[in-house]
C-alpha positions as CSV (number, residue, x, y, z in Angstrom):
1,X,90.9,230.2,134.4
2,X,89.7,233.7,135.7
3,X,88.1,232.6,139.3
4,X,87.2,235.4,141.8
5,X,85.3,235.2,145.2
6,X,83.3,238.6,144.6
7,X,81.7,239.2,148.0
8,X,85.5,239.0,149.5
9,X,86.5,242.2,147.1
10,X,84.1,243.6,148.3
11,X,85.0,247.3,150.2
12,X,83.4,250.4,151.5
13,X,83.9,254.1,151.5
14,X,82.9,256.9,153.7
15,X,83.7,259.7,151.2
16,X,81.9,258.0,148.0
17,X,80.3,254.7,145.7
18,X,83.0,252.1,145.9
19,X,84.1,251.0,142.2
20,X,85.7,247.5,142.4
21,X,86.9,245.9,139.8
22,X,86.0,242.1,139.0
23,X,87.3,241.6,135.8
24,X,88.2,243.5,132.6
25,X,88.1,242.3,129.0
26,X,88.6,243.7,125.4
27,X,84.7,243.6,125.7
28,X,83.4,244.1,128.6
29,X,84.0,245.4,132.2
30,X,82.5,244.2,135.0
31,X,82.6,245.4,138.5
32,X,81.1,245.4,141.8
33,X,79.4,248.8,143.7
34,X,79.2,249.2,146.7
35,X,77.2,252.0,148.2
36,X,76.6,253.0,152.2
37,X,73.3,254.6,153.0
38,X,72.9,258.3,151.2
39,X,75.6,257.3,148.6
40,X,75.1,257.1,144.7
41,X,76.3,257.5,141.1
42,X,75.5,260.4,139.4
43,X,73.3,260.4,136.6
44,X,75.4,260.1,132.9
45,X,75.3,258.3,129.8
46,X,77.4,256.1,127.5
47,X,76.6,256.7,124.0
48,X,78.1,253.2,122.6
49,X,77.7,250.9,125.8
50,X,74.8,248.9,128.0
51,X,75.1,249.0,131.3
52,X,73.4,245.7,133.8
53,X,73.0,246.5,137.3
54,X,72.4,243.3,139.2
55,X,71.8,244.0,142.6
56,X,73.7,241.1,145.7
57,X,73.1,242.5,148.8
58,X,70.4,245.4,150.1
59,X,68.2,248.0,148.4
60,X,69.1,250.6,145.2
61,X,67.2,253.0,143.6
62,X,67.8,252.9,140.1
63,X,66.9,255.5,137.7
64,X,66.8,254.7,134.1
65,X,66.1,258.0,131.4
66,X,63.2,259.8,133.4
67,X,61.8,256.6,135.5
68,X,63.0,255.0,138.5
69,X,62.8,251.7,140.2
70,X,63.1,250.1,143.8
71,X,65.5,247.1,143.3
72,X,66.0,244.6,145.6
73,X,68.3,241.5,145.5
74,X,68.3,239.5,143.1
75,X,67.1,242.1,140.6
76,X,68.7,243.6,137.6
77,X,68.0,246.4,135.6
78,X,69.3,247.1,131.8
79,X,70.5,251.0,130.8
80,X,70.9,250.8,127.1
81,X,73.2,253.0,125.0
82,X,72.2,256.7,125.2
83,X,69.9,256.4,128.3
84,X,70.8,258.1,131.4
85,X,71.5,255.9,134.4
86,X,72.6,255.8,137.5
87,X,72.0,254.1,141.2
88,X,71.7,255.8,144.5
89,X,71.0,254.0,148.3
90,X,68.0,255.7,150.0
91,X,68.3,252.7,152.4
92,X,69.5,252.7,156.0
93,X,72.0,249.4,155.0
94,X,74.7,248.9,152.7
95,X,73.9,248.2,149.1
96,X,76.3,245.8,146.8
97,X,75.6,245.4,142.8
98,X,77.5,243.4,140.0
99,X,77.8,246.0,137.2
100,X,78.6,244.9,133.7
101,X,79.3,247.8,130.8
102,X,79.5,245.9,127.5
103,X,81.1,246.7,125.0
104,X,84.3,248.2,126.9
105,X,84.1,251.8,126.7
C-alpha cells in the first residue's frame, strides 16, 4: 500500500515553482507545486498527455490555450492534450496544487 501525507512533502523555493513528487506510475504522475508569491510555470504543451491542476492551499492563476481563470481551493482545472497550460501566483501567500499528467509522458 502506497500511503503519503502530501501536505508534509510539501517544500518551497526562493529561486523557482517547487516540483514535488507524490507518486509515479507506468500511467500517470502525480505531484504537488508549490509556488511563493510572483512564481509560476511557463506556458507549454504536452501533445499526448492531460494535465489536472487541483488547487490545496491559496490562490493560482491558471491559463488554459488563450483564457485564464482565478482558482481558489478546492478547485481544479483540466489542460487537455495539445492545449497550452500553465499556473502562476499573482497572490501575496503561497500557493500549493496536486498536479496529475496522465498518461505518463
Amino acid at each position: 500500500m502506497e500511503v503519503k501525507d502530501a501536505l508534509k512533502l510539501v517544500r518551497f523555493s526562493e529561486e523557482k515553482m517547487a516540483k514535488i513528487p507524490l507518486f509515479d506510475s507506468e500511467r500517470m504522475l502525480i505531484d504537488l507545486y508549490a509556488l511563493l508569491p510572483g512564481q509560476a510555470q511557463k506556458i507549454h504543451a504536452h501533445r499526448e498527455q492531460d494535465k489536472l491542476y487541483y488547487v490545496l492551499e491559496g490562490e493560482v492563476v491558471v491559463t488554459l490555450g488563450e483564457e485564464e481563470a482565478l482558482l481558489a481551493p478546492g478547485m481544479a482545472a483540466l489542460a487537455r492534450a495539445g492545449v497550452a497550460h500553465g499556473v502562476r501566483n499573482e497572490s501575496g501567500s503561497r500557493a500549493v496544487l496536486l498536479v496529475v499528467t496522465a498518461p505518463r509522458p
